[in-house]
VOBA-1610 file (N, C-alpha, C; in pm, whole numbers, padded with zeros to 5 digits, always signed):
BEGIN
Unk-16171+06945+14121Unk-16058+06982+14034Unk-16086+07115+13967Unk-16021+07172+14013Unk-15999+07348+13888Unk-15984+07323+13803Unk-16081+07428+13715Unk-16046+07403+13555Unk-15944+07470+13507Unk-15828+07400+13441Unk-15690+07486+13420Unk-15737+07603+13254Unk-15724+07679+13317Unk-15750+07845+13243Unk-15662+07856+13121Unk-15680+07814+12991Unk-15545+07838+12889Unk-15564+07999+12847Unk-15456+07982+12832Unk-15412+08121+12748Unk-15244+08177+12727Unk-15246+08246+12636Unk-15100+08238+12537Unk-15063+08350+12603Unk-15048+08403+12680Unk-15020+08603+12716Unk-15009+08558+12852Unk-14870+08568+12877Unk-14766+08637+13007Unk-14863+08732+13109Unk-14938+08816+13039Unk-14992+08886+13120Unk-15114+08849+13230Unk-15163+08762+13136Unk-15329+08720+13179Unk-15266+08527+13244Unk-15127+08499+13255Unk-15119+08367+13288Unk-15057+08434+13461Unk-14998+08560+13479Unk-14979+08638+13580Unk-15094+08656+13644Unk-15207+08673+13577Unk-15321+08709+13623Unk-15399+08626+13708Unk-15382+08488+13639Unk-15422+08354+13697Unk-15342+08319+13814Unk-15174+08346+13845Unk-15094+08309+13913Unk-15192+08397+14043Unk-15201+08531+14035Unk-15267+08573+14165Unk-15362+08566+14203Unk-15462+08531+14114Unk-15633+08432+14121Unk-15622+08377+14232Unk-15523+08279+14251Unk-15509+08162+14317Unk-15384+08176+14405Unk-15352+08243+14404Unk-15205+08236+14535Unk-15305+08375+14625Unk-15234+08317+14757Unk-15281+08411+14924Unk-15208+08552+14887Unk-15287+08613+14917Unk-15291+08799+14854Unk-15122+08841+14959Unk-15070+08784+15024Unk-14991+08803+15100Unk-14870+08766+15016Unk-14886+08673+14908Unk-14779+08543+14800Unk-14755+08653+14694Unk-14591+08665+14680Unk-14513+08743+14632Unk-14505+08677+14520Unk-14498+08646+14421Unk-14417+08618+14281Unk-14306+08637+14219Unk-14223+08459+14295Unk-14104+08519+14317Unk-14025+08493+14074Unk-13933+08532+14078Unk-13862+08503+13981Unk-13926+08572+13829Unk-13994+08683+13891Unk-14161+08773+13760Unk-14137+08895+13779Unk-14079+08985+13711Unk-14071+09093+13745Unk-14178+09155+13653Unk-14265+09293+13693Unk-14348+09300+13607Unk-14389+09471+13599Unk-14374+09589+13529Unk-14372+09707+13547Unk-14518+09760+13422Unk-14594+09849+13457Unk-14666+09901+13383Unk-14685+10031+13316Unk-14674+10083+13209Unk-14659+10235+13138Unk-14715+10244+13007Unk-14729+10385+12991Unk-14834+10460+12891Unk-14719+10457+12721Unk-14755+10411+12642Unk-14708+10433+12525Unk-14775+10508+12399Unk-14772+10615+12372Unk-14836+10712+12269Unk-14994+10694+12326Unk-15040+10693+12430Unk-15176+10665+12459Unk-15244+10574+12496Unk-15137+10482+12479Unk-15171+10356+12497Unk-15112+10234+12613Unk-15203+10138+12683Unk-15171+10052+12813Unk-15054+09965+12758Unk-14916+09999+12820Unk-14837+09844+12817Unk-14820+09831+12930Unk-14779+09686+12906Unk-14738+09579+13076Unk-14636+09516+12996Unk-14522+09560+13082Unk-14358+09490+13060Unk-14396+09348+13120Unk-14405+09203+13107Unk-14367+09126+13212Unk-14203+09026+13176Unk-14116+09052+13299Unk-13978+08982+13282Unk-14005+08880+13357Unk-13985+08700+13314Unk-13937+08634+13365Unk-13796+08596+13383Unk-13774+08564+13538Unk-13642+08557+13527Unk-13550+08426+13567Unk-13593+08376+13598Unk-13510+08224+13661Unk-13663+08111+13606Unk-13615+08009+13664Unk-13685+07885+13654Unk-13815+07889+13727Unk-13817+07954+13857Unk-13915+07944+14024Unk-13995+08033+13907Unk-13964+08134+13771Unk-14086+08250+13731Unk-14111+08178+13611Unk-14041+08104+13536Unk-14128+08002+13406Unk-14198+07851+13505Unk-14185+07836+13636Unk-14273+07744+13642Unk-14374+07793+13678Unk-14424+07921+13749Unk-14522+07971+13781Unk-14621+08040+13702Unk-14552+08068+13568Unk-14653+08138+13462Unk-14615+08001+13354Unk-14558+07929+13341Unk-14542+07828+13235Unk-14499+07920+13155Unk-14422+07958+13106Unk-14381+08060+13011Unk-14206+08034+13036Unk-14133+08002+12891Unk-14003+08010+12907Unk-13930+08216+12927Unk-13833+08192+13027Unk-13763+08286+13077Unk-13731+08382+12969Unk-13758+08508+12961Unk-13732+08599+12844Unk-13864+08739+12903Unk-13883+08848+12782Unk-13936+08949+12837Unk-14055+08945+12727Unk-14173+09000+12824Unk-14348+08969+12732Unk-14368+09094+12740Unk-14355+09175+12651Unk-14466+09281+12634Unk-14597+09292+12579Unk-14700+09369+12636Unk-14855+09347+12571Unk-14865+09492+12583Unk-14953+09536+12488Unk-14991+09665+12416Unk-15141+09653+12402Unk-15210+09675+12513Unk-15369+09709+12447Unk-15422+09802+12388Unk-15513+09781+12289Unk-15528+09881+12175Unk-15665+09848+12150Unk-15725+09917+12269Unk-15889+09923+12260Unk-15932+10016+12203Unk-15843+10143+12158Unk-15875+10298+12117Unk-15870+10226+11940Unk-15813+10126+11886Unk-15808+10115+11745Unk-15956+09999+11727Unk-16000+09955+11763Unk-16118+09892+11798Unk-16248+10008+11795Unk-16233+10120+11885Unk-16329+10201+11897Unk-16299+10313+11809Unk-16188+10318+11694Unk-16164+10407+11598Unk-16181+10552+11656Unk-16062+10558+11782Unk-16054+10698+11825Unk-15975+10757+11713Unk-15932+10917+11731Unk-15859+10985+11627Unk-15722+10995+11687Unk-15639+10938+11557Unk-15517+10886+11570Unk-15550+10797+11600Unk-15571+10678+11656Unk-15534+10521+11688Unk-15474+10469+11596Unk-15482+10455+11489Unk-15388+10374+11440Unk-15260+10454+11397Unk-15249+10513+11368Unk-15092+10605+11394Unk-15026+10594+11494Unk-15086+10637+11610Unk-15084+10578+11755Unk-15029+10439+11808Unk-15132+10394+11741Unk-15068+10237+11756Unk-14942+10177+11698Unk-14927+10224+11617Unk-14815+10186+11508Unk-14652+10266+11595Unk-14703+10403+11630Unk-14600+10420+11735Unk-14523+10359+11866Unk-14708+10280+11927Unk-14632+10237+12029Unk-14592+10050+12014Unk-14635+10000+11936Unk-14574+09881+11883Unk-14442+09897+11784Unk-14405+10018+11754Unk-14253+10018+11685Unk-14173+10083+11835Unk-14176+10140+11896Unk-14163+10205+12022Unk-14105+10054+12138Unk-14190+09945+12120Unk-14169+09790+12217Unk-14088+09739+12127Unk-14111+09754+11954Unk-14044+09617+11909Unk-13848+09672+11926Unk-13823+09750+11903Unk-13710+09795+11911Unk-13640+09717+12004Unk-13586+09765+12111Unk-13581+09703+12228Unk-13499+09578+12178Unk-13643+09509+12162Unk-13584+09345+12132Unk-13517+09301+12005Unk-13582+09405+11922Unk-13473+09353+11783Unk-13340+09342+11827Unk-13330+09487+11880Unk-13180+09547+11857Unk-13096+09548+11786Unk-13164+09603+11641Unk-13048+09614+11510Unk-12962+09663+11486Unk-12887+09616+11409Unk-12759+09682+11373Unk-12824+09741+11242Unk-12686+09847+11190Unk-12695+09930+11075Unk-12737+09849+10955Unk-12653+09720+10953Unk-12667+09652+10836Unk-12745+09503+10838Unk-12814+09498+10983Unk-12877+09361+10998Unk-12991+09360+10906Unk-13000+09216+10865Unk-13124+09186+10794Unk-13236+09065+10886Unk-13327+09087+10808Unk-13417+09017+10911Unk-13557+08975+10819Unk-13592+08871+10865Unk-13692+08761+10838Unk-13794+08778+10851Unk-13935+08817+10811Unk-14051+08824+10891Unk-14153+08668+10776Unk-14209+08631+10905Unk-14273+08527+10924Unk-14414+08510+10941Unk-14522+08498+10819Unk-14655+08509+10905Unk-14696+08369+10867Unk-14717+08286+11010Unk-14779+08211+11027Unk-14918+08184+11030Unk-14998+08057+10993Unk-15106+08055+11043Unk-15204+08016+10874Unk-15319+08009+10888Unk-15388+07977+10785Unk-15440+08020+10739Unk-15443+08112+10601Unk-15550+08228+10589Unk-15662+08206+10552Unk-15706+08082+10500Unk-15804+08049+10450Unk-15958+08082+10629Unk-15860+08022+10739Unk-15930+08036+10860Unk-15944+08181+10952Unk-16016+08277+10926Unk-16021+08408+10960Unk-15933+08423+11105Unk-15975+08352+11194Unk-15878+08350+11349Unk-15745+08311+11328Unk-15707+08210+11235Unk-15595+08223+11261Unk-15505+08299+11122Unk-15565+08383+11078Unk-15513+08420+10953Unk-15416+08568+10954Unk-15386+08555+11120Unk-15302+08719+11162Unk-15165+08723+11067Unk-15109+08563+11101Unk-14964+08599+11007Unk-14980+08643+10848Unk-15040+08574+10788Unk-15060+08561+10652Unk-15119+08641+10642Unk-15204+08779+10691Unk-15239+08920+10664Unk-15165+08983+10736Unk-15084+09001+10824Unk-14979+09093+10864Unk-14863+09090+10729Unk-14820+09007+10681Unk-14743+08933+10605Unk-14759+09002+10497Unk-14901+09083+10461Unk-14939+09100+10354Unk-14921+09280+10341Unk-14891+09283+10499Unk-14858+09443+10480Unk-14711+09523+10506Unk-14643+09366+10509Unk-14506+09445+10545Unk-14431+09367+10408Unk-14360+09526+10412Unk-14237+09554+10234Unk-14157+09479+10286Unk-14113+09375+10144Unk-14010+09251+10137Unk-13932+09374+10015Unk-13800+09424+10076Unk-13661+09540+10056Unk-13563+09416+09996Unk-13531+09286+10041Unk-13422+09270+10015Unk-13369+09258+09870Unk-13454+09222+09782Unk-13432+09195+09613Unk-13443+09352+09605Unk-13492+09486+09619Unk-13489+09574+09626Unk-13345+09679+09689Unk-13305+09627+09788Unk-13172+09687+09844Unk-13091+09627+09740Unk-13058+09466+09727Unk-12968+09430+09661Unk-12948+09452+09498Unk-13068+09507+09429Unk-13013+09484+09303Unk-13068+09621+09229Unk-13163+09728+09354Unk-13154+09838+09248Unk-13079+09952+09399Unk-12936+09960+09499Unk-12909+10045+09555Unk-12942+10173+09548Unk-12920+10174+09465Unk-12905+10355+09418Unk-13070+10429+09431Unk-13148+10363+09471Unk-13297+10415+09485Unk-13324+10335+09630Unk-13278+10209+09680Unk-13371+10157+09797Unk-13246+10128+09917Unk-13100+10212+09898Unk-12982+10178+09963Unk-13073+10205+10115Unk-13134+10297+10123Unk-13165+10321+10263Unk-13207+10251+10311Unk-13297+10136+10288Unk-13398+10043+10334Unk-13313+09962+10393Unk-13393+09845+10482Unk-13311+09776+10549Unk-13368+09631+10481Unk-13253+09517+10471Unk-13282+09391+10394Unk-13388+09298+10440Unk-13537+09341+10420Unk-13614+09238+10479Unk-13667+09144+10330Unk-13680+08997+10420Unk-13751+08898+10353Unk-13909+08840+10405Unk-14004+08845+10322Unk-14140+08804+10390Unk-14190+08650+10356Unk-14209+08597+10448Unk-14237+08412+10383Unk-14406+08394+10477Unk-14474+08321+10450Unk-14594+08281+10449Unk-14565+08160+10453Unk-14619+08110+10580Unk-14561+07924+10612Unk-14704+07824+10530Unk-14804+07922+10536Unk-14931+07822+10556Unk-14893+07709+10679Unk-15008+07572+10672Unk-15010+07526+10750Unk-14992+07354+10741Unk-14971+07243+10786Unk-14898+07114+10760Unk-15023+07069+10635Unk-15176+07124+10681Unk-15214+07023+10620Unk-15267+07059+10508Unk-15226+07231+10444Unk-15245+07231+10290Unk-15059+07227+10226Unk-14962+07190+10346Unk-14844+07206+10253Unk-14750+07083+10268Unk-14784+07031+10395Unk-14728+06860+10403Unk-14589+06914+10475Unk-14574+07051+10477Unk-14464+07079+10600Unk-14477+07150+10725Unk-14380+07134+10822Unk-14423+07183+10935Unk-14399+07321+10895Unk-14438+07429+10932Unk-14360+07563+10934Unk-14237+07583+11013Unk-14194+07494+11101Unk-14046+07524+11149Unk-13948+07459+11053Unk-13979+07333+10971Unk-13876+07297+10839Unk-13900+07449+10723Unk-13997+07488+10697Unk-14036+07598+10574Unk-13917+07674+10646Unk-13927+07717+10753Unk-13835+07863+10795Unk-13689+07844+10822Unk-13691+07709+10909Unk-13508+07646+10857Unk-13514+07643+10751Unk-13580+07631+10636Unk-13512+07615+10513Unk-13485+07780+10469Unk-13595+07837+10464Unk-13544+07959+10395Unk-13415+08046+10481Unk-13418+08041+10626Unk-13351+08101+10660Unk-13161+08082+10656Unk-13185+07908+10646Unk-13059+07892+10598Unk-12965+07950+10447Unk-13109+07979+10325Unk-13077+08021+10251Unk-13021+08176+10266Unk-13135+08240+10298Unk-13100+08421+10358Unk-13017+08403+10425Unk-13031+08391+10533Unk-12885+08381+10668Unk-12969+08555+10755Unk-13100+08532+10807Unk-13086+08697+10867Unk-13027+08662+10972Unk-13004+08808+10995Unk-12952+08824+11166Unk-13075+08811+11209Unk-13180+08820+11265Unk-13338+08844+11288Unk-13438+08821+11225Unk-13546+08700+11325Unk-13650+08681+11278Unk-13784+08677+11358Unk-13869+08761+11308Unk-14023+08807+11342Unk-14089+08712+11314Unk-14162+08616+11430Unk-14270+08536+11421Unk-14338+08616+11413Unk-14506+08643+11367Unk-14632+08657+11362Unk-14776+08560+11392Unk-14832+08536+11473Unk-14914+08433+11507Unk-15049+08457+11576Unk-15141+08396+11537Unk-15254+08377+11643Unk-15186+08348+11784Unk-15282+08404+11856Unk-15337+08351+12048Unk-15435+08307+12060Unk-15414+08266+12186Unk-15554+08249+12248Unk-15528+08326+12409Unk-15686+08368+12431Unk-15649+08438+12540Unk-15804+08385+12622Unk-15778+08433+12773Unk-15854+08386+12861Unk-16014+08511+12853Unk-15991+08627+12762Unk-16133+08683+12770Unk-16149+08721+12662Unk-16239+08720+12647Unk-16290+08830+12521Unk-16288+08958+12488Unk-16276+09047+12623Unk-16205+09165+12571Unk-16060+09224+12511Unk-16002+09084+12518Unk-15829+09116+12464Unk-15816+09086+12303Unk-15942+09021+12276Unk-15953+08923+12161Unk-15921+09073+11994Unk-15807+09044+11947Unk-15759+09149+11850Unk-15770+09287+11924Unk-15745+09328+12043Unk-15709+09453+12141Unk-15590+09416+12184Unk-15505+09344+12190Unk-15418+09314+12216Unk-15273+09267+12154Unk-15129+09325+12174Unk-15049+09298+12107Unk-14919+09193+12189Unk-14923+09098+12175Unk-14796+09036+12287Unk-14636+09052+12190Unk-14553+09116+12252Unk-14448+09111+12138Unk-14340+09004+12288Unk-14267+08957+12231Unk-14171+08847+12296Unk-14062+08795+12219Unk-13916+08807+12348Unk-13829+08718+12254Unk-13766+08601+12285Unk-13849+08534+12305Unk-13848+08395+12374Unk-13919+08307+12246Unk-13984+08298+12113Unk-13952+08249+12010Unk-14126+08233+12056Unk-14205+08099+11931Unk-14329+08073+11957Unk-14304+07953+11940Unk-14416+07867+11891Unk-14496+07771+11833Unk-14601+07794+11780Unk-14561+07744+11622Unk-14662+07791+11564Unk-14828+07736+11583Unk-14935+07807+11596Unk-15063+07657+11620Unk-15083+07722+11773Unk-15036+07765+11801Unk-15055+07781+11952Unk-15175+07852+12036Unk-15255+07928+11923Unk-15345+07982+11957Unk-15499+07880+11959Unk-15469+07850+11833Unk-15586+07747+11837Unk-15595+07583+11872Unk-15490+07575+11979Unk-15430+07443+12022Unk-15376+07352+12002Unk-15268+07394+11857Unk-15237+07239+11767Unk-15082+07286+11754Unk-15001+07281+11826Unk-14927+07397+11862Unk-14820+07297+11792Unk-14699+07319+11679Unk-14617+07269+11613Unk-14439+07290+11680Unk-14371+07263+11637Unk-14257+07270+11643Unk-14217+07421+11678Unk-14130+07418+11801Unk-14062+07609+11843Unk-14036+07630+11716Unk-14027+07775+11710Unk-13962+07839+11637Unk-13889+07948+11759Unk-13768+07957+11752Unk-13661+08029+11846Unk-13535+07973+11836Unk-13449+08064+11915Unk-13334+08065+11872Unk-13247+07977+11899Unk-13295+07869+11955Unk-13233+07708+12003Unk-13236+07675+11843Unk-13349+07633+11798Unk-13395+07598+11652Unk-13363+07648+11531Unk-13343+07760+11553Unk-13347+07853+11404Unk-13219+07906+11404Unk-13134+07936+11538Unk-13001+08000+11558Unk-12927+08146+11563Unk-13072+08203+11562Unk-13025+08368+11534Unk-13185+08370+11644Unk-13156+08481+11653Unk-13284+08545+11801Unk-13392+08592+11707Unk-13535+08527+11811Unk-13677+08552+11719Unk-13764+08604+11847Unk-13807+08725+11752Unk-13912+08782+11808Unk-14008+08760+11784Unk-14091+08712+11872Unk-14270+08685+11812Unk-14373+08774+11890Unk-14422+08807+11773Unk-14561+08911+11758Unk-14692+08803+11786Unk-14762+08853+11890Unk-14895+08752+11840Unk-15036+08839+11947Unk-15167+08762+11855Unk-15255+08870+11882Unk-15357+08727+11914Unk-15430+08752+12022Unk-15528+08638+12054Unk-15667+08679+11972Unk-15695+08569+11916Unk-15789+08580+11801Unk-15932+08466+11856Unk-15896+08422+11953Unk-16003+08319+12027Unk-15994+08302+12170Unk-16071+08227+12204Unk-16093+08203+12360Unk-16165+08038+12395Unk-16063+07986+12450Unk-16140+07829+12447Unk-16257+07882+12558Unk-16352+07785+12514Unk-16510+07787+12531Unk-16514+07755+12725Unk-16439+07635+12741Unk-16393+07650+12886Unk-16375+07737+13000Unk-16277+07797+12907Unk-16216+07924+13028Unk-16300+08005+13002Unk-16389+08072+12923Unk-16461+08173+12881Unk-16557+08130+13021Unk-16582+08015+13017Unk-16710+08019+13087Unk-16694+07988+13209Unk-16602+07925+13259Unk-16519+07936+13407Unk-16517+08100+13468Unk-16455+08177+13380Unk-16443+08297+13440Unk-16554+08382+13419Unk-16686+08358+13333Unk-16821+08442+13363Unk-16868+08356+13461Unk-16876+08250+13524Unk-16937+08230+13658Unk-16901+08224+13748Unk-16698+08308+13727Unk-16661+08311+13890Unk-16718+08484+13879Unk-16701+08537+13775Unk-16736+08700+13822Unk-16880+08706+13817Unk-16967+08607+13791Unk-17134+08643+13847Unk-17130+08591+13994Unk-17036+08563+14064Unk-17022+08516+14239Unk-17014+08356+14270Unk-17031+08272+14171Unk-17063+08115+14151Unk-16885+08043+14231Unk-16778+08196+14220Unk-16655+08101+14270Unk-16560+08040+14192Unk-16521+07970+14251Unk-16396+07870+14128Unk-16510+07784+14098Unk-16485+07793+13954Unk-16581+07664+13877Unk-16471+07525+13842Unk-16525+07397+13865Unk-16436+07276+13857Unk-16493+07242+13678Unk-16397+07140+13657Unk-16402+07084+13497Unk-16548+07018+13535Unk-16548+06979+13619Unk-16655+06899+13638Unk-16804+06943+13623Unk-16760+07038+13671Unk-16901+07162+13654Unk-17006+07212+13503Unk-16859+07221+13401Unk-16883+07251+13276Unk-16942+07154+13232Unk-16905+07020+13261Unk-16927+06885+13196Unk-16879+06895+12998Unk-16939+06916+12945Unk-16910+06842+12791Unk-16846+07026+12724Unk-16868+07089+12796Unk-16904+07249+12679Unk-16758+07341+12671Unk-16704+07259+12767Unk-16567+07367+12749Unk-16475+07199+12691Unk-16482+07171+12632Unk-16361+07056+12555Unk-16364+07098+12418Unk-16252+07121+12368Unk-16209+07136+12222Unk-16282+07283+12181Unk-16354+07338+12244Unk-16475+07425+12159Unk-16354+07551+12157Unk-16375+07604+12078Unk-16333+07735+12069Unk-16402+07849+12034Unk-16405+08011+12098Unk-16504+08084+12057Unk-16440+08255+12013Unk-16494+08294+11932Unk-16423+08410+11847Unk-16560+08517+11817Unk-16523+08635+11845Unk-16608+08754+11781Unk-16690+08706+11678Unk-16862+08761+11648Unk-16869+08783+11519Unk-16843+08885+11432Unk-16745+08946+11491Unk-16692+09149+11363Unk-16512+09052+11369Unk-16530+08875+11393Unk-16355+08869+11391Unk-16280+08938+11253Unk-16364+08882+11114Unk-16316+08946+10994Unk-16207+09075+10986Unk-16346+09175+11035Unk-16282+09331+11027Unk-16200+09317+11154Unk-16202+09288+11247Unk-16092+09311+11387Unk-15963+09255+11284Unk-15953+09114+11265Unk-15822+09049+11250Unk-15750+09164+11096Unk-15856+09215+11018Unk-15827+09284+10889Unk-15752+09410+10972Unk-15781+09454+11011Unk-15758+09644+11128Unk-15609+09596+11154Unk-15634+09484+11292Unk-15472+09454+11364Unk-15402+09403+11307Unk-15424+09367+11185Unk-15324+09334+11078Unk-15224+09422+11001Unk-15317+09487+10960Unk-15261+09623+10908Unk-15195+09708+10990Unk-15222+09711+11127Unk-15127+09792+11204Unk-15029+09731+11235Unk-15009+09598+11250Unk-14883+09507+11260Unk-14787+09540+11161Unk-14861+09506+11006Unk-14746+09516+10935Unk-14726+09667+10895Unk-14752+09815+10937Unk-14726+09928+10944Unk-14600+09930+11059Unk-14630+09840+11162Unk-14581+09904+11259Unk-14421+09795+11258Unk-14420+09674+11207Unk-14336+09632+11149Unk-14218+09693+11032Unk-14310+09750+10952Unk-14212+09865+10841Unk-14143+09985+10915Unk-14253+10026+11025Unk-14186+10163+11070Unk-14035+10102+11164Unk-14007+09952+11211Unk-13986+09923+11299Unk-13836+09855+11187Unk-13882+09846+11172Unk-13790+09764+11075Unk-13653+09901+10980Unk-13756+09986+10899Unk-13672+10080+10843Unk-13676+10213+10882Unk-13533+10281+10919Unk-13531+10427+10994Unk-13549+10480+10911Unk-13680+10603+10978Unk-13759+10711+10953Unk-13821+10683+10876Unk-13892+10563+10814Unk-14027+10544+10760Unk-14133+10577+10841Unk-14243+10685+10766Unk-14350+10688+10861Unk-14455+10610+10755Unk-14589+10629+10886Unk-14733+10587+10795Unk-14784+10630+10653Unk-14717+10757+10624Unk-14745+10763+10509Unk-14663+10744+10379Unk-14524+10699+10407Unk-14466+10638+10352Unk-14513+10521+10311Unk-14513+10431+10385Unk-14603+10292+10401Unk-14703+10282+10302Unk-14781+10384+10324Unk-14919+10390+10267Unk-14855+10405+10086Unk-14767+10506+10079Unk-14726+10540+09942Unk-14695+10385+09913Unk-14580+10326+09944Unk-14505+10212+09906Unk-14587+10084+09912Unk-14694+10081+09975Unk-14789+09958+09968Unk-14940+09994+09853Unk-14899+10118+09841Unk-15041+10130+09740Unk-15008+10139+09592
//
């Protein structure tokens, strides 16, 4: 028996699809294109019918990923850079109007460093709407965002998909930004990586305890989710260092006890998840309100 490979990213579940299909086996119902953004690697992947969500398990909608190994290795510009080409993808999918307002959402637990992307992204993007609405005449330009922090069932006794039906019924946005942990199949994607999607999430999903959708079946207005793989089950990690030392397909059987439940994360996760945080919620503000740049940001958050 093959050991089934988890991971949250369209890209790397594509990756697995051709692992294992005859080099001749087309992929049908996946459309998938690759290009340079301010410096940086994206991979468009479109699923499109049913024959391309059963083959990547992924519901039908469009996955973009943004690697951002240059903000990791603190080239000059990277994070400016970055912030360009993640406001550059998120567009696209928002597709705002002049006067839409919109929701941003950071999920996840901050108390737990891996999964603490929402609730520090969360922490860097400007909540405008008590600001547009009640002082115009200084913040008319801004666009109406609201920021909520779900935490998690078992310091709040709710799911985060009741927390966000509730508030959102109150707001009413046109648009709402999940934020979330991943999990991904290597360790080099681990906080190098940006998946933006508008096919909605589940929250939990990175670290396997995966809660109630959040998307637009559920919530009723279209959600974009942001998410950054912050771990790597212990399994697949080690399945795929002994097929690339020549050992082959490794079976469950093989691992015996070491790939169940384990999960494994950087020791620099701290500063990684602190970095791609901050460029999330930069690149969220720039994305969110026209002609905000980074140093705007920087003014208005300091």
């Amino acid at each position: 028996m093959q050991l089934s490979k988890r991971t949250d990213l369209a890209i790397e579940a594509q990756e697995i699809w051709a692992e294992s299909a005859p080099k001749t086996t087309e992929l049908s119902g996946v459309k998938a294109e690759d290009l340079k953004s301010h410096g940086y690697d994206v991979t468009r992947v479109q699923i499109l019918d049913q024959e391309g969500e059963q083959a990547l398990n992924k519901p039908k909608g469009n996955y973009i990923t943004v690697e951002l190994g240059a903000l990791v290795r603190r080239e000059e510009d990277a994070f400016s850079r970055g912030v360009a080409a993640i406001r550059e993808q998120l567009l696209p999918l928002l597709n705002l109007g002049q006067d839409d307002s919109v929701l941003v959402v950071g999920l996840g637990n901050r108390a737990i460093t891996p999964d603490a992307i929402g609730p520090t992204t969360a922490k860097h993007t400007l909540a405008t709407r008590h600001l547009v609405e009640q002082v115009p005449e200084h913040f008319g330009g801004l666009r109406r965002v609201a920021v909520v922090q779900t935490g998690v069932l078992g310091t709040t006794g709710m799911e985060s998909a009741e927390i966000v039906r509730a508030v959102a019924a109150q707001f009413r946005p046109d648009r709402i930004i999940a934020v979330d942990a991943l999990a991904s199949r290597k360790l080099n994607r681990i906080c190098r990586t940006v998946q933006i999607s508008d096919t909605g999430i589940a929250p939990g999903s990175g670290v396997g305890n995966s809660r109630s959708q959040l998307n637009r079946e559920t919530l009723g207005v279209p959600v974009v989710a942001v998410g950054v793989p912050t771990v790597v089950e212990a399994g697949t990690l080690a399945s795929d260092i002994l097929e690339e030392s020549g050992r082959g397909q490794v079976g469950a059987e093989q691992l015996g006890p070491y790939g169940g439940g384990m999960i494994v994360t950087p020791k620099e996760i701290d500063t990684q998840v602190a970095d791609i945080s901050k460029l999330l919620g930069y690149a969220l503000n720039c994305a969110l309100h026209e002609g905000l740049t980074v140093e705007d940001v920087d003014m208005l958050t300091s």
